[in-house]
N, C-alpha and C positions, 0 to 999 in steps of 0.2 A: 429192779425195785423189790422190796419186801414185800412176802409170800405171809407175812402173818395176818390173823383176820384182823378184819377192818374195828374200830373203834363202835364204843357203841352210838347209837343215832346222835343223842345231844352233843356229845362231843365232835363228832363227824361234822355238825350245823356248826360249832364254834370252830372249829380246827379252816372250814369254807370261810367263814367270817374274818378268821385272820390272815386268810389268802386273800380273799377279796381285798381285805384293806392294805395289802402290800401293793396290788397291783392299784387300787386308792393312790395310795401315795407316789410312788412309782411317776404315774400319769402325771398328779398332779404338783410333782416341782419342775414340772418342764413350762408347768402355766403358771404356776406361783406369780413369780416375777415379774408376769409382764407389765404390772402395771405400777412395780414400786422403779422399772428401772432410769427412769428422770431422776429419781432422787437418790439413787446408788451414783448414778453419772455425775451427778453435782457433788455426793460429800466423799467420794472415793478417784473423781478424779480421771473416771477412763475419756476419752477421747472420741467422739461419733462411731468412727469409723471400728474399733474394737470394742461396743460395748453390748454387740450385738453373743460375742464371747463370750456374755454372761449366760445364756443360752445356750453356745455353743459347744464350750466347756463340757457341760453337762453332756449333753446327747451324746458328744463324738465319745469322752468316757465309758457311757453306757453302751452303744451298739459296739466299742471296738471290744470290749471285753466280756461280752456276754457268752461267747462261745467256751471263754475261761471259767467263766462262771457255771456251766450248764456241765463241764467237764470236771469240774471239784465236786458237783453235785453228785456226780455219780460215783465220783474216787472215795471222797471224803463219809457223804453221805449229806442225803439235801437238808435235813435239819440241823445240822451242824451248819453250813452253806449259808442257810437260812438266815438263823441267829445271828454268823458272821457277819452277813449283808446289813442286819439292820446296825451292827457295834460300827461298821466304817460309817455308813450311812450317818448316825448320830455325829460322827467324829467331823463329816465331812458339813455337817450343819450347824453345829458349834464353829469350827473356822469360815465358812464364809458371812456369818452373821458377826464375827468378830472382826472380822477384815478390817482393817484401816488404809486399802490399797490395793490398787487393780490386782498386781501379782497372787496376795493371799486369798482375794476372792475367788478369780478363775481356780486357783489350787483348789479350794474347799468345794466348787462346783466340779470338780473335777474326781474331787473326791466323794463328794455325793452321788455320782454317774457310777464309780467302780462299786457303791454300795448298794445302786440298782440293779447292777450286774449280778451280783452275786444274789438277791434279792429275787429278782424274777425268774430264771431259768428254775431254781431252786423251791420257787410256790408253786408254778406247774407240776414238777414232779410229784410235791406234796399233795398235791392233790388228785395227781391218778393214782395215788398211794391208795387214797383216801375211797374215791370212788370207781377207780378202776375195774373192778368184780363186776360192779352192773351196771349196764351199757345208758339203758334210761336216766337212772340219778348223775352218771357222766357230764351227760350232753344236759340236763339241767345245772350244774357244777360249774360248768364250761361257760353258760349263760352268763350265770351270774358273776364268775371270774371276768368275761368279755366287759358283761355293764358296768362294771367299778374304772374300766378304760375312761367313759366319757362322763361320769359321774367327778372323776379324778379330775379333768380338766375344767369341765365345768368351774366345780371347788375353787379351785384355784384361781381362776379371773375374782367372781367374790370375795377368797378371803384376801386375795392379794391387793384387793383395792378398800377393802373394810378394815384390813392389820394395815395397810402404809399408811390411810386418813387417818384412823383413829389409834393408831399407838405407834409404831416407826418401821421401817422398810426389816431390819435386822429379825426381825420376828416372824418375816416370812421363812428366813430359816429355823430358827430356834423352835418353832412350833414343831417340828420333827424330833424334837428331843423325847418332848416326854410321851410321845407315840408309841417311837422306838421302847421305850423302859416298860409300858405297858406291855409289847408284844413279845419283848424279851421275856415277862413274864409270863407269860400265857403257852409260847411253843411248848415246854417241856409236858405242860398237861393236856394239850391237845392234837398234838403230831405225833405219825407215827415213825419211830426212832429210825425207821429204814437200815435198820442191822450195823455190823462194823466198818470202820473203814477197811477200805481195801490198802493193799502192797502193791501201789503201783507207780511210775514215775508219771510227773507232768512235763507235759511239751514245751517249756519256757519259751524255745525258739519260734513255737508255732503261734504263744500266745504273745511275745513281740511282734514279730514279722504281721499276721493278718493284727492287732492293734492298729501297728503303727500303717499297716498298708491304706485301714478305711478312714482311721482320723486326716490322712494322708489327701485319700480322694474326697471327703468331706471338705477340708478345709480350701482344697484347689478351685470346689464348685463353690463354695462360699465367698470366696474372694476375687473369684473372678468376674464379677460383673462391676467390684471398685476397679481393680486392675486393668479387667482388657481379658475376655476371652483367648485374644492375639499373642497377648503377653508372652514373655520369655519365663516368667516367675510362673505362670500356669499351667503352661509346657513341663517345666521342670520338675513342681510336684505334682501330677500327674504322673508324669514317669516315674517319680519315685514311689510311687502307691500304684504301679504297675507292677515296677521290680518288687516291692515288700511281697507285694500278692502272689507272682508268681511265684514265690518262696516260698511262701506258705504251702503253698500247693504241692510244690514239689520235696517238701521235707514229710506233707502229711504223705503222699503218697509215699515214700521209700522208707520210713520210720520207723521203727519198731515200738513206739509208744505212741503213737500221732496223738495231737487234740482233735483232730474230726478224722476219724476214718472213715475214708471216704465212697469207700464200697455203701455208706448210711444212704446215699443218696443215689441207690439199686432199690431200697426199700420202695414198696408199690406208694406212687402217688407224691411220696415224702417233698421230692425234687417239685415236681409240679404246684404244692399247694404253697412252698415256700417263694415261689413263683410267683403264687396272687397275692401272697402277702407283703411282697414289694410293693407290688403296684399297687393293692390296696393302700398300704402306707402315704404313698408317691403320690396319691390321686388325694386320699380324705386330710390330710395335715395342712397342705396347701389351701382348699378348700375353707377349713376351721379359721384358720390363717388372715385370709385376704377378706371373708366374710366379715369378722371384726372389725379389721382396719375400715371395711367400707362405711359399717356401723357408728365407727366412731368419727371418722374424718369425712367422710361424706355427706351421712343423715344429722351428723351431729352429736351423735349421743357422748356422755360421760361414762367413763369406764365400768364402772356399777350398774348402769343403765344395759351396756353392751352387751354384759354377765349373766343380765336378767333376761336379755332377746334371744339367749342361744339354750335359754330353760325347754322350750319346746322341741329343739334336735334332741337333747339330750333324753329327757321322759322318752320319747318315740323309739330311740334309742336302746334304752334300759327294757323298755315294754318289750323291742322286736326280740332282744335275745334271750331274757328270758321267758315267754311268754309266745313268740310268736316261732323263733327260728327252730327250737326242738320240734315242736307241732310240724313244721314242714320237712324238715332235712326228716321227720321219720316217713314221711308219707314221701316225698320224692329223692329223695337222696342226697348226697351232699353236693354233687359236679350241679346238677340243674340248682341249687340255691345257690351256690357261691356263682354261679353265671347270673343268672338274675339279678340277686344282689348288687353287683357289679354293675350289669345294664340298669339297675336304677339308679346306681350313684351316677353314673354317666349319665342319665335324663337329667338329674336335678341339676348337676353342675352345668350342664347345658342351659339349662331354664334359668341358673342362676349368670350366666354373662351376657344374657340381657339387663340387668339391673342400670337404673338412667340416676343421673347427676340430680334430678328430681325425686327419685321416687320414694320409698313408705316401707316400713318395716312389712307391713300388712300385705302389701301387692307384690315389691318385690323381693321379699326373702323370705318369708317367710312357707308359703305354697313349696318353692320350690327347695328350701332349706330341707324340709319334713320328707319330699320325696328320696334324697340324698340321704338323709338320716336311716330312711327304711332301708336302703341299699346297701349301706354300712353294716347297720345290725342283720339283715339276712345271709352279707357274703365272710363276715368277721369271723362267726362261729364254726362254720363250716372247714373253712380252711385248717384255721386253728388246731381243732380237734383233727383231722385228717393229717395234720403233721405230727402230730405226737405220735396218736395212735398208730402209724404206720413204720417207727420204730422199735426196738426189740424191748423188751421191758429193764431191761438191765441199762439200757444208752436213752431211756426216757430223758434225764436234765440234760445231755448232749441234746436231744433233739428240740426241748425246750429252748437253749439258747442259741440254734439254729434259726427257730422260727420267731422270735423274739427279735435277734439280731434282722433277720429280712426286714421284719415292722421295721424298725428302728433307724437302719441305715436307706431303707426307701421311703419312708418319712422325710429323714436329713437330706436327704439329694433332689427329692420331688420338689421340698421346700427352697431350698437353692437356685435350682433350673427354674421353677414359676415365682419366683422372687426377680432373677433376671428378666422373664417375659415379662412381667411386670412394668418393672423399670424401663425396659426398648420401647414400653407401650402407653407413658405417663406417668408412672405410677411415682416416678421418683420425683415429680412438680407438685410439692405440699401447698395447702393452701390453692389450689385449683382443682376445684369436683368434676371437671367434666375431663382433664387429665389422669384423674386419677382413677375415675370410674370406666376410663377406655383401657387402662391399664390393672385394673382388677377384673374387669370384665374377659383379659384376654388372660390372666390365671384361672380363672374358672373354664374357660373356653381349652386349655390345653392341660387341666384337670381331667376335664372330661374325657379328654381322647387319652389318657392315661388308664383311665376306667373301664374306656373302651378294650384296650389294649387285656387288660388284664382278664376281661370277659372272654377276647378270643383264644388268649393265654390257657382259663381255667373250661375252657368246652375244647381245646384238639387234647388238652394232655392230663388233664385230670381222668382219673380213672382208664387209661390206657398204658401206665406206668406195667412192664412184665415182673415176675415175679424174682426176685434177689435168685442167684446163680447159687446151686448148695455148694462150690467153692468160697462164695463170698463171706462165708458163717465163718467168725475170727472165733478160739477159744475166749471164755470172758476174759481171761486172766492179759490178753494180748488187746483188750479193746481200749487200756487205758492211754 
C-alpha cells in the first residue's frame, strides 16, 4: 500500500464515508429485491423455480470474483479498482432495471455482483490506506465500515418495499445510478492515489477456474433441495466445482504469477480468522433470512412492517461495533471477542427456534434477536481486522477479497444448506404456521450449531497461527 502520509483529518472522515457507503450499498442490493420480487416474476416472466436467481445471480458474481477483485486492487491500484467497481456497478443497474426478460435480468444482476467485486476488496484497502499509521482510529474505521454491513440490509427491505409500492420495482436498480455519479465524484478528492500501477500479469486461469469452481458449488447447494440431494445433476456439479477448485489451487501453487499466493495463508492468524468468517457468514445470513420469512408468514406482518421489526438488530448492531467492540477487542483482544461473539450469536439463535406458531414480536424475537445481534457485532470486527492486518501491506486488497469472499461464499452455502433444513422440516407447506414454524425453528436451531462451530473454530486456532517461514517472503515484483 502507499507509504505517503495520510490525508488531512476532514478528508480522511469523508474519504470513511465513502467507504462506508460502498460497503452501504454493497449490502444493500442483495436485500433490495426482496420484496419487489412477485412483481419482477409477473412482468418478466421467470418461472418459481429460477426466480430465486435474481438473488443468486448477484451473490454467486460477487464471492466468485472478489478474489479478482482484491488482486487488480493491488496490480492496478485500489482507487482506480475502486472507481472501476462502481462504472460496472452503475452498468450493471441500468441493465437489470431495463430488463424486459429473465435472461437480461440475471446478466445485469450478474453484472451488478462483478461491480461489488471490484468495489469491496478495493474500499478495504482504501481505507487501511487511510487509517493504517494508527492502530486506534483503525479499529474505529473498521467499526464503522463493519455497521454500514447491516445498516445496508436493513435499507434495503425499506426502500425495496416503499420504491416497488409507491413508484415500480425497476428503481430498485436505477437508484444506484446516481449514487454511483456522486462517488465517482468524490474518489478523486478524497482517496488516497496508492501510487502507480504495477507491471505485472493477472492469473485469468486462476480467476476462471476458482469463479467458476464456487458459482459451481453455490449453484449445486442451491438446487439441490428442488432436485434431490441424491441426484445425478448434484453429483455432477459438485464435481465440477471440485475439479475447477482443485485447479485453482494447483496453478496458484506452481505459477509464477498466481492470483493468491498462497504461502498468504502462513501469515499469522490470516487462515484462522478467514475461518470464522465463513461461519460467521454461514450462521448470521441464514438467521436474517428465516427470521423475516417468520415475520411475515407466520405473525403476519406486511413487508414494510417486517423492515421495521429488524430496526432493533440493526441500532444494536451499529452501536456494538462502533461503540462497544473497539472498547473491548482493546481491553481483551481479539480471539476472546471474536469467541464470545460467536457464543452469543449461538445463544440467540438457540433462543430463537423456540419461536411458536402463536407467538409476538415482543416475546419471541425480539429478546433473543438483540442477543444474536450483540454477537454479530462483537465477533464481525475482530475477525475482520485480524485478516487484513495479518497480511503484508503491499497484498492488503488480496487479502481483502480473501476475507470478503469467506463472508460471501459462507453466506451463500449457510443459506442453501438451512434453506434445505428448512424445507425437510415444513418450511416448504405455505400457508400452515405450525409447518412452518417447525421448519424455521430447525434453521435457527442448525444456525446456532454453525455458530457454535465457528466459536471452537476461532478459540484452538486464532492466535496460535506460527510465524510465515523467511522462505515464504516472495520479492514484491513476483507477488502478482
Amino acid at each position: 500500500m502507499s507509504q505517503q502520509e495520510p490525508p488531512v483529518a476532514s478528508r480522511r472522515r469523508l474519504g470513511l464515508a465513502v467507504i462506508a457507503a460502498a460497503q452501504f450499498m454493497v449490502i444493500m442490493d442483495t436485500s433490495i429485491i426482496g420484496v419487489a420480487l412477485p412483481e419482477m416474476q409477473a412482468d418478466l416472466g421467470f418461472s418459481p423455480e429460477d426466480l430465486s436467481w435474481v438473488f443468486n445471480a448477484y451473490v454467486v458474481a460477487f464471492g466468485g470474483l472478489l478474489l479478482l477483485g482484491g488482486k487488480l486492487s493491488d496490480v492496478l491500484g485500489a482507487r482506480r479498482v475502486f472507481s472501476a467497481g462502481w462504472v460496472v456497478l452503475a452498468a450493471g443497474s441500468l441493465l437489470a432495471g431495463l430488463a424486459s426478460g429473465p435472461g437480461a435480468e440475471l446478466a445485469g444482476r450478474a453484472l451488478q455482483g462483478a461491480g461489488s467485486a471490484l468495489i469491496a476488496p478495493s474500499a478495504l484497502a482504501l481505507l487501511f490506506m487511510l487509517f493504517g499509521a494508527d492502530p486506534k482510529q483503525l479499529t474505529k474505521a473498521l467499526a464503522l465500515y463493519g455497521a454500514a454491513a447491516p445498516a445496508g440490509g436493513t435499507a434495503g427491505v425499506f426502500l425495496g418495499g416503499i420504491i416497488t409500492e409507491y413508484v415500480s420495482w425497476p428503481w430498485v436498480f436505477f437508484i444506484n445510478v446516481p449514487i454511483a455519479l456522486v462517488i465517482l465524484t468524490l474518489v478523486p478528492r478524497v482517496m488516497p492515489s496508492g501510487g502507480p500501477a504495477r507491471r505485472a500479469r493477472i492469473d485469468l486461469v486462476g480467476a476462471v477456474t476458482v469463479t467458476g469452481g464456487l458459482a459451481a458449488a453455490v449453484y449445486a447447494v442451491v438446487k439441490a433441495p428442488e432436485v434431490g440431494w441424491g441426484a445425478g445433476s448434484t453429483w455432477l456439479v459438485l464435481g465440477i466445482a471440485v475439479v475447477l477448485l482443485a485447479t485453482f489451487v494447483a496453478t496458484q501453487a506452481k505459477g509464477r504469477y498466481p492470483l493468491v499466493r498462497l504461502g498468504i495463508f502462513r501469515a499469522p492468524d490470516l487462515a484462522a480468522a478467514n475461518l470464522a468468517q465463513i461461519l460467521l457468514g454461514a450462521a448470521w445470513i441464514p438467521m436474517w433470512f428465516f427470521l423475516n420469512l417468520y415475520l411475515q408468514q407466520v405473525l403476519g406482518y406486511s413487508a414494510f412492517p417486517s423492515g421495521a421489526a429488524l430496526l432493533p438488530m440493526t441500532a444494536l448492531i451499529m452501536l456494538g461495533m462502533v461503540v462497544v467492540a473497539p472498547r473491548v477487542i482493546g481491553t481483551f483482544g481479539p480471539k476472546k471477542v471474536t469467541v464470545a461473539g460467536l457464543l452469543l450469536l449461538a445463544a440467540g439463535m438457540f433462543w430463537l427456534s423456540f419461536v411458536d406458531p402463536a407467538g409476538s414480536f415482543v416475546v419471541d424475537v425480539l429478546p433473543a434477536s438483540l442477543v444474536a445481534s450483540l454477537g454479530m457485532s462483537l465477533a464481525f470486527i475482530p475477525t475482520l481486522g485480524t485478516a487484513i492486518a495479518a497480511a503484508r501491506p503491499e497484498e492488503g486488497g488480496l487479502a481483502s477479497g480473501i476475507v470478503n469472499t469467506s463472508y460471501q461464499v459462507g453466506s451463500a452455502l449457510g443459506l442453501a444448506v438451512m434453506t434445505a433444513v428448512a424445507a425437510a422440516n415444513g418450511a416448504d407447506r405455505i400457508g400452515d404456521p405450525a409447518a412452518l414454524t417447525d421448519g424455521y425453528s430447525a434453521a435457527f436451531l442448525g444456525s446456532a450449531v454453525v455458530a457454535l462451530l465457528g466459536a471452537a473454530a476461532a478459540a484452538a486456532f486464532l492466535g496460535r497461527s506460527a510465524q510465515a517461514a523467511p522462505e515464504d517472503a516472495a520479492p514484491v515484483d513476483q507477488l502478482a
